[in-house]
C-alpha positions as CSV (number, residue, x, y, z in Angstrom):
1,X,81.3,115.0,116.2
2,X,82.8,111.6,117.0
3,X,86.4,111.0,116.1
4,X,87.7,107.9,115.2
5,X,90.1,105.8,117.0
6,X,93.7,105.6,115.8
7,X,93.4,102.1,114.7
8,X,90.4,102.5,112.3
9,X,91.6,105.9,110.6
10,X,95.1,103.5,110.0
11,X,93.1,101.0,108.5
12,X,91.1,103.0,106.4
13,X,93.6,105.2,105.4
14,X,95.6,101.7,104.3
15,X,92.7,100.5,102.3
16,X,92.5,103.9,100.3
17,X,95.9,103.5,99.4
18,X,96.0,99.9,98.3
19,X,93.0,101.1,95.9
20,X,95.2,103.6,94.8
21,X,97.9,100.9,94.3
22,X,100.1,103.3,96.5
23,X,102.4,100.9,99.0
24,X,102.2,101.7,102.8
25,X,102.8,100.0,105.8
26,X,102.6,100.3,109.5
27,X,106.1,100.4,110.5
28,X,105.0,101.4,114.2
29,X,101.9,99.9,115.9
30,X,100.8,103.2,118.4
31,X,98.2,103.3,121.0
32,X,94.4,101.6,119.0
33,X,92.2,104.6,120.5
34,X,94.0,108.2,120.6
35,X,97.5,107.4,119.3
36,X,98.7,110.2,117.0
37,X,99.5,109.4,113.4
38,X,102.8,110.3,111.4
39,X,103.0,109.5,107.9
40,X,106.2,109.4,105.7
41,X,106.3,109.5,102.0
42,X,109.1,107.3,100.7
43,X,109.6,108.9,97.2
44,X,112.6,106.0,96.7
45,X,115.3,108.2,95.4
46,X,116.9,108.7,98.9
47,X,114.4,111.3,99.9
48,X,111.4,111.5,102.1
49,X,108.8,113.8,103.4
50,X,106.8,113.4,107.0
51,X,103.3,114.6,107.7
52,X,101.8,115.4,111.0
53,X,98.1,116.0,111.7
54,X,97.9,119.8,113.5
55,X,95.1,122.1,113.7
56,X,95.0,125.1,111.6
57,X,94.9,127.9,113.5
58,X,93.3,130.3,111.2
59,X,90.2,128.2,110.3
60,X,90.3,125.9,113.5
61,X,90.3,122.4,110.9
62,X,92.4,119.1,111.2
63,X,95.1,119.5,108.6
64,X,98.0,117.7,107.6
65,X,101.3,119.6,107.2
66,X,104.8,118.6,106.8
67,X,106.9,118.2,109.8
68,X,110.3,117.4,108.0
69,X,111.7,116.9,104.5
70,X,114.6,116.0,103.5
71,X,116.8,113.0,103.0
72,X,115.5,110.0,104.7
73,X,118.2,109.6,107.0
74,X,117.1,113.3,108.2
75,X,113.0,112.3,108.0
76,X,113.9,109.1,109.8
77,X,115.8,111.1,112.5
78,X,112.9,113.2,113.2
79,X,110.8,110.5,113.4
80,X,113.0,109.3,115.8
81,X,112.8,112.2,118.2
82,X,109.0,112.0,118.1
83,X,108.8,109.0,119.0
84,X,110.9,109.7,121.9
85,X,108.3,112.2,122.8
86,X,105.7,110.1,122.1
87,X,105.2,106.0,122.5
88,X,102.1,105.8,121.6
89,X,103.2,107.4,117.9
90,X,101.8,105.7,115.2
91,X,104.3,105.8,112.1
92,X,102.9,104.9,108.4
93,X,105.0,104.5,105.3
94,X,104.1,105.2,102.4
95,X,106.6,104.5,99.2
96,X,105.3,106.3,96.3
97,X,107.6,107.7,93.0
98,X,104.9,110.0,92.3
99,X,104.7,111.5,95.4
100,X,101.1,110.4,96.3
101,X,99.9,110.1,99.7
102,X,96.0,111.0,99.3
103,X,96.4,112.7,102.4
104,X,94.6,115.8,100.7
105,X,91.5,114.0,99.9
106,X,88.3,114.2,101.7
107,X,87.7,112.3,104.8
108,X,91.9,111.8,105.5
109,X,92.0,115.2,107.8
């Protein structure tokens, strides 16, 4: 199966959330084809959550699990340190009371 580029899954995944009414943004522009995605959930009460795409090992699928939570001066540091390992990172923001990130729903993984 054909995977998307980088670029297009960001864009969709932005459009999902602005019909959601969920705020995001693109706070780091990675590389348009294979550029990894990290997405941070901005709860805005000084703490913060960051997702990672990863492969489950037991059934082999795309799934997105938590890298670091914590307060956002912590979420932003390991953020930080993967970009450091990575410059072609992408980095998404996503500022939601709620918690909502619609990372769960079908066609996101």
């Amino acid at each position: 199966m054909a995977r998307l580029t980088s670029d297009i899954w960001v864009s969709a995944y932005l459009a999902r959330l602005r019909l959601a009414d969920i705020p995001a943004f693109v706070v780091t522009r990675g590389d348009a084809t294979a550029g990894a995605v990290l997405v941070k959930l901005n709860t805005l009460d000084g703490q913060a959550r960051v997702y990672q795409r990863s492969f489950d090992l037991m059934s082999g699928e795309r799934v997105w699990m938590v890298l670091a939570e914590g307060p956002e001066p912590e979420v932003d540091e390991a953020i930080a340190r993967q970009r450091g390992f990575d410059p072609d990172l992408w980095v998404i923001e996503v500022e939601d009371r709620q918690g909502r990130h619609l990372l769960d729903e079908p066609g996101l993984s």
